[in-house]
N, C-alpha and C positions, 0 to 999 in steps of 0.2 A: 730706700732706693740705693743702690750701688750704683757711685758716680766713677767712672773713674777716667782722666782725662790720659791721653797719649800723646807726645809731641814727639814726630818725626822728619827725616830729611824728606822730601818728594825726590824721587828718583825713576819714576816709572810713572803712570796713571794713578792717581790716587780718588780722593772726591773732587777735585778741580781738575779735570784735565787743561783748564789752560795753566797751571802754575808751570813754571820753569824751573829747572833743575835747579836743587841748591834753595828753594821757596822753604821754611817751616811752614809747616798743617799742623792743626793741633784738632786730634780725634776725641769727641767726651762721646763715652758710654754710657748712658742712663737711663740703665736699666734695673729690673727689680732686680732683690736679692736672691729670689727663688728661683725656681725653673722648674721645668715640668716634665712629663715622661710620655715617649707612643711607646709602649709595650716592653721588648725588649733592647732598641734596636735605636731609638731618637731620644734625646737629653735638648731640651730648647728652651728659652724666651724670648719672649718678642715685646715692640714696644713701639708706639705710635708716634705722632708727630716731634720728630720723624717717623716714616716707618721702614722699620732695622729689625735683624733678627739674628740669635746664637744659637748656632745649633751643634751638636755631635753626635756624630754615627759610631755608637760601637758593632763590633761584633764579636766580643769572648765575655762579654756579661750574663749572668742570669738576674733577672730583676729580682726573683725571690729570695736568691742568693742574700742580697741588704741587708734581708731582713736576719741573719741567723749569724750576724756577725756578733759578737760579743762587744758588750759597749765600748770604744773606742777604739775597735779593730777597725781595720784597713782590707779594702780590695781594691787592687790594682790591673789594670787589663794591659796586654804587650802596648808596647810602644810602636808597633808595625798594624793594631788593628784599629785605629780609628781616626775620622775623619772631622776636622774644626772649621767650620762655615761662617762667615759675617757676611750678613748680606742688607744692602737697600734697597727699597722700593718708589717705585713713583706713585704707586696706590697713599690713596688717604689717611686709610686705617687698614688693619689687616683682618683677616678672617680667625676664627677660631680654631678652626680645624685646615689650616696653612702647615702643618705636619701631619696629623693626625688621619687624613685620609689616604685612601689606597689611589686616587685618583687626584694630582693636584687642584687645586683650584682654578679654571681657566682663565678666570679676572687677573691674575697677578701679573705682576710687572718689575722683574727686578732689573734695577740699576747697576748694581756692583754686586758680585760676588768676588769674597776674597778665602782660599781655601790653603787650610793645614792640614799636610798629611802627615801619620807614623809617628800622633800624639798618643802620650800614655795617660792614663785616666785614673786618679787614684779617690775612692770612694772611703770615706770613710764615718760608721754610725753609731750616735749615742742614742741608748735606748733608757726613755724616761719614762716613768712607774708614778703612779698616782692612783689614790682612791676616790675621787671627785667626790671628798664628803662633807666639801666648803670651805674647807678650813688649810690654808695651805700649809702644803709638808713641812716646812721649819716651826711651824706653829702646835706640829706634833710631837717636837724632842721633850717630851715631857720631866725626864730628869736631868735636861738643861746642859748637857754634857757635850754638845755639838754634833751627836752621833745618833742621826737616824734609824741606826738599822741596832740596837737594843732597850727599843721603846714598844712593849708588846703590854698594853693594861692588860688584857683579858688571859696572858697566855695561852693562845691560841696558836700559835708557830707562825702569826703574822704579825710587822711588823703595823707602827699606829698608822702609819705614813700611806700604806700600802691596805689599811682595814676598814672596809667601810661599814664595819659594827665593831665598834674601839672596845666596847665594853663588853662583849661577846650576852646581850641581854636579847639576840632576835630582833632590838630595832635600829634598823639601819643609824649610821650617825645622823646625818642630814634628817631625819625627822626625830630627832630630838633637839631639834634649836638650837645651835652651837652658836648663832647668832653672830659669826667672825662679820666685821668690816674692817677696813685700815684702818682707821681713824681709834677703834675700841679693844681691836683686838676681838679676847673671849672672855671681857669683863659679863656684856650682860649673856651669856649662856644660859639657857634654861635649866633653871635647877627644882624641880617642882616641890622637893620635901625638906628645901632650906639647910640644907647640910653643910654648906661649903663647896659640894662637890658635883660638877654640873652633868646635868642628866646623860652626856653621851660619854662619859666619864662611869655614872654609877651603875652598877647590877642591882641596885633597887629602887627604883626613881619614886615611888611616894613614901618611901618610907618603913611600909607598912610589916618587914620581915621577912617578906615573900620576893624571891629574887623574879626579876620584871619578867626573864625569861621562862618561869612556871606559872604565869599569871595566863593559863591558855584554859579556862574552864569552859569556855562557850565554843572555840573551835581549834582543835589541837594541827596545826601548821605552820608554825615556826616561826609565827606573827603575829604578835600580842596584840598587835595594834586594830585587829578584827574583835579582840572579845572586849565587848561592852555591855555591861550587866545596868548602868546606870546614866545613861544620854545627856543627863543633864554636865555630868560631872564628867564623861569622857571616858576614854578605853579602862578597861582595869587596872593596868600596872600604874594608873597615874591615879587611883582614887582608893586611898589608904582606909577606907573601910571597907574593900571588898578583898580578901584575906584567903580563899581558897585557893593550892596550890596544887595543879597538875603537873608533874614533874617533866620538864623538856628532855627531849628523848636525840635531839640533833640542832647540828647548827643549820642555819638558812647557808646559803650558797652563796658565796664573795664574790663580787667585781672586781679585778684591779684591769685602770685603763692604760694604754702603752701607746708612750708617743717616739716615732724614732725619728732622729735628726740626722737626715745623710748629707750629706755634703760632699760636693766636687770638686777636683782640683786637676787642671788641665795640663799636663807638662810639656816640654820639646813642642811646644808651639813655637810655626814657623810661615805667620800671616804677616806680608807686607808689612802690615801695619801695628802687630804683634808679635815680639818675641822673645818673650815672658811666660813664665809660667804664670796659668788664670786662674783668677779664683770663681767659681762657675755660681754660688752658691750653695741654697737650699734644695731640699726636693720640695717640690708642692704636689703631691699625690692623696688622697685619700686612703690608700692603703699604706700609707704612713702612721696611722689613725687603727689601734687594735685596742684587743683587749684578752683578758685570759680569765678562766673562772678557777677557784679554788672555793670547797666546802673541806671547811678546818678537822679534825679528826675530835668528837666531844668528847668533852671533860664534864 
């Protein structure tokens, strides 16, 4: 939660209209860190007992814009296009769609409206890369050098951090039992042919000579983990007596997933009761939430 308290003179109406000039108030805000989006056009949260609400009206932003900002660029909207609202209610709790409709809600009831005009708005997003293959990204600098981005096992032209087949063998990592917790790390990794070297790691996980990714004699689709000659023992590449090699002809197709972190920051606010540059927080959107495909070029 973002608490943040304000103590000011009363001068005017504030939340007591009986106080008397010259009374300190002291306003807490406590609200989430995040905040939410209508479209292009509302930036808000809102927050119950009380029930209180922040909201901003741009109009020179494009939402998809955020997203094409290079990580820790900045976009900034004039300081003549938008509008900073605080508001109370007499209602209980509030509605969910208390911005998001075209039509307000007719239950509502607000108490105080306090309004900033010809604030500038400055947005600015870090964009985080991950390959959700269990194992989190520091736990991929494999040559311990601090430096993410020249840890490539397979060369492949992806980094480990970012690959979710490290060993470039056709099985994803995460179904090679990489086996991370806090607690162990990647002590017990799955290493099935005892080498040292654990199966999301190695390009021939039983052993047997035949790299995992040509072990495709039963159905050639860039998925070892289909051909199984012997049930009892499990797919081929992990059962070092079954030795025929169909030679892989491509990589399967990479996930990397992308998370972007926008953040607001409200300036030349000029609310009674605020006049401080605000820090708005997070976005909470789902289209915060992507992803991008890449199939490596084989070797």
């Amino acid at each position: 939660m973002r608490k943040v308290i304000f103590v000011f003179i009363a001068i005017g109406i504030f939340f007591q209209s009986s106080c008397d000039d010259g009374d300190i108030i002291t306003v807490e805000f406590d609200f989430a860190d995040t905040f939410k989006s209508c479209g292009d056009l509302v930036f808000y949260k809102t927050k119950n007992d009380p029930s209180e609400s922040l909201s901003l009206r741009v109009t020179d932003v494009d939402f998809e814009s955020l997203f094409n900002l290079n990580a820790g660029e900045t976009l900034t909207t004039p300081s003549n296009s938008n509008t900073f609202n605080y508001r109370t209610y007499s209602n209980t709790s509030l509605p969910s769609n208390l911005f998001c409709s075209d039509i307000p809600p007719s239950e509502i009831d607000i108490k105080e409206d306090y309004e900033s005009t010809n604030n500038k708005a400055t947005f600015t997003t870090l964009l985080v890369e991950d390959d959700n293959d269990g194992i989190p990204a520091e736990f991929e600098d494999i040559n311990g050098d601090g430096n993410l981005d020249n840890d490539d096992t397979d060369g492949d032209g992806i980094w480990n951090y970012l690959d979710d087949d490290d060993d470039g063998d056709n099985v994803p990592t995460k179904s090679e039992n990489p086996n991370f917790t806090e607690a162990d790390g990647l002590a017990n990794a799955q290493d099935t042919d005892g080498d040292g070297k654990p199966d999301y790691l190695d390009d021939d996980d039983d052993g047997d000579g035949v790299l995992t990714r040509d072990e495709e004699s039963v159905d050639q689709n860039e998925d070892p983990r289909d051909d199984v000659r012997d049930p009892d023992v499990g797919a081929d590449y992990l059962n070092k007596d079954v030795i025929e090699a169909v030679p892989a002809k491509a990589y399967r197709e990479h996930t990397i997933y992308q998370t972007y972190n926008i953040t607001l920051i409200i300036e030349n606010v000029n609310l009674e009761i605020i006049t401080q540059d605000f820090n708005f927080g997070s976005l909470e959107d789902s289209a915060t939430s992507k992803s991008r495909k890449v199939t490596p070029p084989f070797q």
